[in-house]
C-alpha positions as CSV (number, residue, x, y, z in Angstrom):
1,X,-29.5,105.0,170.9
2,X,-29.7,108.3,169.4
3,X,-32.5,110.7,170.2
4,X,-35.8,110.0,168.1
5,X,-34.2,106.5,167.1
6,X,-34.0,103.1,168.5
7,X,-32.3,99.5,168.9
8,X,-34.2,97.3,166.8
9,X,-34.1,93.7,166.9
10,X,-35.0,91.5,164.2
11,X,-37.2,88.3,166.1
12,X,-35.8,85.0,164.9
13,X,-37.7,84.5,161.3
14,X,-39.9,81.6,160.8
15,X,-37.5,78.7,161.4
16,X,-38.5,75.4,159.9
17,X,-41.2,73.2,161.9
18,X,-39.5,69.9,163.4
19,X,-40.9,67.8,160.6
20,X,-40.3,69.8,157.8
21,X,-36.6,68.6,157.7
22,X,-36.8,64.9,157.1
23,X,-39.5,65.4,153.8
24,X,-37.5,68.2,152.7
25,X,-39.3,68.9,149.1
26,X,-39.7,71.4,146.4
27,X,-43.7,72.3,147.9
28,X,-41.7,72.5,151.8
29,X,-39.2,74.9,149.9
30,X,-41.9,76.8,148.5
31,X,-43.2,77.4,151.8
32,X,-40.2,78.2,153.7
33,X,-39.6,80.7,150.5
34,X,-43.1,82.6,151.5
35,X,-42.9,82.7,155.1
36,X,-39.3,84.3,154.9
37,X,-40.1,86.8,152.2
38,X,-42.6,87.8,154.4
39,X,-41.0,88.4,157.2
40,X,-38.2,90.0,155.5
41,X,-40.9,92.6,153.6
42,X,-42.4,92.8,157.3
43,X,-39.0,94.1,159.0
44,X,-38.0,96.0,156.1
45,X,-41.5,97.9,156.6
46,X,-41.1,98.5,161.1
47,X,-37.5,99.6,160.3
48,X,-39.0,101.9,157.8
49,X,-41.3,103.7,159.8
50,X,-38.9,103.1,163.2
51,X,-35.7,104.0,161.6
52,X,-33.4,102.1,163.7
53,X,-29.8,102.9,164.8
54,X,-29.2,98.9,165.5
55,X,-30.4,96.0,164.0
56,X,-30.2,93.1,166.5
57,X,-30.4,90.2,163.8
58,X,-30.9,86.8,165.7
59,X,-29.6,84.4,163.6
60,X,-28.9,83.9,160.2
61,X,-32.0,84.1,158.7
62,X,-33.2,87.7,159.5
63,X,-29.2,88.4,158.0
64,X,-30.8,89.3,154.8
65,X,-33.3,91.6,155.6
66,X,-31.0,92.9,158.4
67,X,-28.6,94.1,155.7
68,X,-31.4,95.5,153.7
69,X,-32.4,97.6,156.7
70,X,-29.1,99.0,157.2
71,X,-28.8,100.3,153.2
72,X,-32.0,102.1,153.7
73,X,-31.8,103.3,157.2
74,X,-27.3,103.0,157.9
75,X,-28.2,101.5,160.9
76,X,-25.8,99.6,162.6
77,X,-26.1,95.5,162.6
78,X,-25.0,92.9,165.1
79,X,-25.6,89.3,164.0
80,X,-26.0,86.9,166.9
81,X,-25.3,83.6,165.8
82,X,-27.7,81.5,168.3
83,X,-26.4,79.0,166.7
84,X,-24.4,77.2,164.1
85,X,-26.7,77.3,161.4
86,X,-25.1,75.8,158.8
87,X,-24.6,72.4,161.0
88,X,-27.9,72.8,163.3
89,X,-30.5,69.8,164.0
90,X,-32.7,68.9,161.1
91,X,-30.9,71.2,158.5
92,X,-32.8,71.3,155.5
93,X,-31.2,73.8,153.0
94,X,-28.0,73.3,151.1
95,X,-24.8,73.3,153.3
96,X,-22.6,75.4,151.1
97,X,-24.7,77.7,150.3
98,X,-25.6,78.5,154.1
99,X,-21.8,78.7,154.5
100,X,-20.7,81.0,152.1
101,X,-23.5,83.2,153.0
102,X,-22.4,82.7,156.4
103,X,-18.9,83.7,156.0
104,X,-20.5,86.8,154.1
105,X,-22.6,87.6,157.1
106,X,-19.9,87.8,159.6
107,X,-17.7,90.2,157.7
108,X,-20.3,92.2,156.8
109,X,-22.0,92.9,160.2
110,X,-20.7,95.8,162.3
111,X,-20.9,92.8,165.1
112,X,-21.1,89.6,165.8
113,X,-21.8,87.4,169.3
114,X,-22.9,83.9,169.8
115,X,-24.1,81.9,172.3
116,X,-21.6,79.9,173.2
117,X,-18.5,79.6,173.2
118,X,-17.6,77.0,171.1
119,X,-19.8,78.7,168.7
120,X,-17.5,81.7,169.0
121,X,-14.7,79.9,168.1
122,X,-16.0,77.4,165.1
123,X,-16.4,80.5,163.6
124,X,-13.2,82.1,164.3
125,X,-11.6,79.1,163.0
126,X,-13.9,78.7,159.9
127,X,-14.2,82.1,158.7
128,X,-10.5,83.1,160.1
129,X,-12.0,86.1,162.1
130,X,-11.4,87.2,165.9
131,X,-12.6,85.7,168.0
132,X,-16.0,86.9,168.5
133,X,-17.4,87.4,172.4
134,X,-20.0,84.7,173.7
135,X,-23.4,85.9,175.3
136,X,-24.6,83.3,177.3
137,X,-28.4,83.0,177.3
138,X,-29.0,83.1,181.1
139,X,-32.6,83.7,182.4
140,X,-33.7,87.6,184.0
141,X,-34.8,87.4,187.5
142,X,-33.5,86.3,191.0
143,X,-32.4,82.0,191.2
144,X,-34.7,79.8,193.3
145,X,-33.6,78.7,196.7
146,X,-31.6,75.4,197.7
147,X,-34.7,73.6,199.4
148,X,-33.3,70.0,198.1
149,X,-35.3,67.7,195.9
150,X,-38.9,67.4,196.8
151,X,-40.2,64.3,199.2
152,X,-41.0,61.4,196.8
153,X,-38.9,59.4,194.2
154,X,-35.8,60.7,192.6
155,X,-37.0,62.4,189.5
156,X,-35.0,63.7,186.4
157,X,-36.7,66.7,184.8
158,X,-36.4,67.5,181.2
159,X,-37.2,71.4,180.4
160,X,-37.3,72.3,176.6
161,X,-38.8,71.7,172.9
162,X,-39.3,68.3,172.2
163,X,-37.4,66.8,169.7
164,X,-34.6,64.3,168.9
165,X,-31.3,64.7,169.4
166,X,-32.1,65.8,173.3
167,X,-31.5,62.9,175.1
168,X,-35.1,61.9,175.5
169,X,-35.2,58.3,174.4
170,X,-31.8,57.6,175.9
171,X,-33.2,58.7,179.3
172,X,-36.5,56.5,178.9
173,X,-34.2,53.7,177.8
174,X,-32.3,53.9,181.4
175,X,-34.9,54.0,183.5
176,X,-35.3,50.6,183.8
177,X,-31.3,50.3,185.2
178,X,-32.4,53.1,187.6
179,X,-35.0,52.0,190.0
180,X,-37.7,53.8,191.1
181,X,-36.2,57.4,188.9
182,X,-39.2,59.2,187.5
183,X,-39.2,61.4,184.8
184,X,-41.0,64.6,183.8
185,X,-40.7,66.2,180.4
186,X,-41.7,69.5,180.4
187,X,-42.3,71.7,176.8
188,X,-43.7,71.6,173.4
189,X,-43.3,69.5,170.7
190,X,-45.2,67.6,167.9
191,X,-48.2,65.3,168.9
192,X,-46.6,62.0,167.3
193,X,-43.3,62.7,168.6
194,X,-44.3,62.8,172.2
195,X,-46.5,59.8,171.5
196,X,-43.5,57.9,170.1
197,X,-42.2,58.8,173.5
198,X,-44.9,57.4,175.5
199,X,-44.9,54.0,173.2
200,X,-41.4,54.1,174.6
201,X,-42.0,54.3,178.0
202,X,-44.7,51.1,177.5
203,X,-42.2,49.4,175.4
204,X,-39.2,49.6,178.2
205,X,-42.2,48.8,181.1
206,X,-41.5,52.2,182.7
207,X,-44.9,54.3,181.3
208,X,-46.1,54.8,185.1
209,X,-42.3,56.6,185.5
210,X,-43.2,58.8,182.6
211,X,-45.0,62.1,182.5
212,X,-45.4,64.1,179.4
213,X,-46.4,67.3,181.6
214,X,-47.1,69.3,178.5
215,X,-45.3,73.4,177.9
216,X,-45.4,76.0,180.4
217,X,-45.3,80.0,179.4
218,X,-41.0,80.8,179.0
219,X,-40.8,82.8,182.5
220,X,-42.2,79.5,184.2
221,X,-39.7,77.5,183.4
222,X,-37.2,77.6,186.4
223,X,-40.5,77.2,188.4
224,X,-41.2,74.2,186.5
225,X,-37.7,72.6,187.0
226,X,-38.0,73.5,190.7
227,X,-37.6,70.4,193.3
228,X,-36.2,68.2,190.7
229,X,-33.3,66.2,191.7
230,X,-31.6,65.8,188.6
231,X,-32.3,68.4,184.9
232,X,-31.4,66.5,182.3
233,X,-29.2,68.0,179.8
234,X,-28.3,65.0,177.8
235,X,-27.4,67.1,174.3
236,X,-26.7,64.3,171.8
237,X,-23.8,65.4,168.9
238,X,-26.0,64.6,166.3
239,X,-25.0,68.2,164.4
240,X,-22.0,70.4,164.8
241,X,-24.2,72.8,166.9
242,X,-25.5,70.3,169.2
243,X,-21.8,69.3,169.8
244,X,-20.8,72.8,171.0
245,X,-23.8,74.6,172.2
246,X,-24.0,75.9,176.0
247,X,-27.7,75.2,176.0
248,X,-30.6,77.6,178.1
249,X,-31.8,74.8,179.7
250,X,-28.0,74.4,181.9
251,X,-28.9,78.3,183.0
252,X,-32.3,77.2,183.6
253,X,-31.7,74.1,186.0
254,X,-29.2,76.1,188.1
255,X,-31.5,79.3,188.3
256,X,-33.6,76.5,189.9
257,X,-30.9,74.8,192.3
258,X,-31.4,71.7,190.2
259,X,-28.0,69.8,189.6
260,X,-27.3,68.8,185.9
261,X,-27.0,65.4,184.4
262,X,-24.8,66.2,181.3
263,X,-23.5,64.4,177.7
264,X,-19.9,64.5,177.2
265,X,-20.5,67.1,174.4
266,X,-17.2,69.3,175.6
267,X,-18.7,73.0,176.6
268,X,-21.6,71.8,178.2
269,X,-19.6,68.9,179.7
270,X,-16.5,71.3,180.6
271,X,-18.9,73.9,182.2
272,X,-20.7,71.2,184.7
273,X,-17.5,69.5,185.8
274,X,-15.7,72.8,186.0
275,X,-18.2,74.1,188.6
276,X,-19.2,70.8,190.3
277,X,-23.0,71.3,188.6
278,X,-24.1,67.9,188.3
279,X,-22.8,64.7,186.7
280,X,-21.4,63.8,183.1
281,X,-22.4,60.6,181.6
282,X,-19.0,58.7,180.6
283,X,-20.9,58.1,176.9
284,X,-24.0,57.9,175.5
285,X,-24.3,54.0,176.2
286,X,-27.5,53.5,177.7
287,X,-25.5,51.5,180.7
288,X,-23.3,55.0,181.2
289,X,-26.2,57.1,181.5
290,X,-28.4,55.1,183.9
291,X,-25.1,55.1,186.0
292,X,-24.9,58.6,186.0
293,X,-28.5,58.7,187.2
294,X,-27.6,56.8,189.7
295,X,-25.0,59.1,191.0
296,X,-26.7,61.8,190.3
297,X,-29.4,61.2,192.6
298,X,-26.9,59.8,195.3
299,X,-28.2,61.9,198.5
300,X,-24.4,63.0,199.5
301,X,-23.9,63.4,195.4
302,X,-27.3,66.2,196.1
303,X,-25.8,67.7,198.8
304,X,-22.4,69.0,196.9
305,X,-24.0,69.9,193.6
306,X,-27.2,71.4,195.2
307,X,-24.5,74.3,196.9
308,X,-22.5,74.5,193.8
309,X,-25.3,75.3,191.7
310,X,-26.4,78.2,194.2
311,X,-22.7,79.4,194.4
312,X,-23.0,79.3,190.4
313,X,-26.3,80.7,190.2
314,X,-24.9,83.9,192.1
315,X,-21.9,84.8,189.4
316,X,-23.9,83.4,186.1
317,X,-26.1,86.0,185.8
318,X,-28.1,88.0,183.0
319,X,-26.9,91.1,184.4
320,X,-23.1,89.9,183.5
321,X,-24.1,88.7,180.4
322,X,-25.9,92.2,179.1
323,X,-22.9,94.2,180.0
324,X,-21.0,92.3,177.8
325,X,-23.8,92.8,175.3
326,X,-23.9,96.6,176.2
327,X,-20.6,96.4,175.6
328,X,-20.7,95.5,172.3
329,X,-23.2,97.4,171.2
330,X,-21.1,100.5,172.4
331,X,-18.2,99.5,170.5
332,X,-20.5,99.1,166.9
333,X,-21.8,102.4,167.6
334,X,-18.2,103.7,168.2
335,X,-18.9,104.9,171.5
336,X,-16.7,104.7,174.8
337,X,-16.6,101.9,177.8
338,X,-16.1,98.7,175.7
339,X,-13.9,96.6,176.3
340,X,-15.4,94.4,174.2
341,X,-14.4,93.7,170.3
């Protein structure tokens, strides 16, 4: 940045709550309407008084005020599409209207990255653009040793927000054509939700194999996952963005030597078979992913995907992944060393 100015990012703006989307109505709207003109008056106001050169604007809704801070300030903005939100999980605005403000958005920014990169190209492909670069959302900080599972039963861990769409009832549904698998979920999510999922578990007569463990602070997380023998990862296509995302919680589980028990969804899938991370369920057949369990937790299975996850974990790093974002940020501000577009 320049001297006296700064890189500003714009934090992700009030995103809908997980059950705002199925009662979509005019009084949710109205809400929604509040919180983001709120926000937007609230960034408009820092970049004000901080006078930005960038304006790191994650996701499409901090776009607007984004845009508004660069007329006032001619700061620079990168839009970093976390995600595609036009076709995310529980969606509750109008599709075209998200899409042509998309494909506004992404010839209007200076930049543009996502995180994945099947995200990278729906959007090449939709909005007829380059191909924009993909940074992976990798944690900071050194990857836990290869000590093995811990003594006890096999036990799949779950790491993230709870919510459908995840994998979560398909795993409770196996567990009774996977003997003696445990399973620990591990993150926040709404009260009746995570009931629904213990009802499950008493439903299927696997409740003592079931522990809702509750959420832990975000730099616990590989701790958390630690000493599981399986992290499940078990992204249901429900949306277009579920389809191609490259989820955290992949980065997560190998940061913590834990092999990966992956959906077929193709850039998650391709990435654990690519690098011998873990096992891919055939389908989404409850039959095909308590046989993936069961390899998964196969003790030669461990063995090979246990070292391929540390050899992983030594190359997929976040300090790869912010030189490519360094990189882009040079080549907005028109500056030297990027190789990146």
């Amino acid at each position: 940045p320049d001297a006296g100015r700064a890189t500003a990012r714009s934090a992700s703006a009030p995103a809908p709550g997980i059950a705002d989307a199925p009662g979509w109505t005019a009084r949710a709207a109205a809400r929604r309407t509040v919180r983001a003109t709120a926000y937007a008056r609230g960034a408009v106001a820092v970049a004000r008084a901080w006078w930005p050169t960038v304006v790191h604007a994650n996701d499409h809704n901090t776009m607007w005020p984004a845009l508004a801070i660069r007329r006032i300030t001619g700061a620079r903005v990168l839009y970093d599409s976390h995600e595609l939100w036009a076709d995310r999980n529980g969606r509750p605005e109008w599709r075209p209207g998200l899409l042509a403000s998309e494909a506004a958005f992404v010839r209007a920014a200076d930049g543009l990255i996502t995180a994945s990169p099947g995200y990278s190209r729906a959007l090449a492909e939709r909005h007829r653009i380059p191909t924009p670069p993909a940074v992976r959302n990798i944690p900071v900080g050194d990857a836990v040793p290869s000590t093995g599972p811990r003594p006890g039963p096999p036990e799949v861990v779950y790491v993230g927000g709870l919510m459908r769409g995840r994998g979560l009832e398909l795993t409770i549904d196996a567990l009774p054509l996977a003997p003696g698998v445990r399973f620990r979920i591990v993150g926040p999510g709404p009260a009746a939700y995570a009931a629904a999922l213990e009802d499950r578990a008493r439903a299927r007569g696997v409740a003592d194999r079931v522990v809702l463990a509750g959420a832990v602070p975000p730099g616990e997380v590989v701790a958390a996952a630690a000493g599981a023998t399986l992290g499940l990862a078990l992204i249901e296509p429900i949306c277009r963005s579920y389809e191609l995302t490259l989820p955290n919680k992949l980065f997560e589980y190998v940061r913590a030597a834990v092999p990966v028990l992956s959906s077929p969804v193709p850039v998650l899938a391709g990435v654990v078979r690519e690098h011998g991370l873990g096992v891919v369920s055939a389908s989404l057949d409850v039959a095909d992913v308590a046989a993936a369990i069961r390899a998964g937790v196969d003790p030669a299975a461990q063995e090979r995907m246990r070292s391929a996850t540390t050899a992983y974990a030594a190359t997929a790093t976040w300090d790869a992944e912010a030189e490519v974002l360094a990189g882009v940020y040079r080549s907005i501000l028109g500056r030297p060393g990027s190789s990146a577009s």
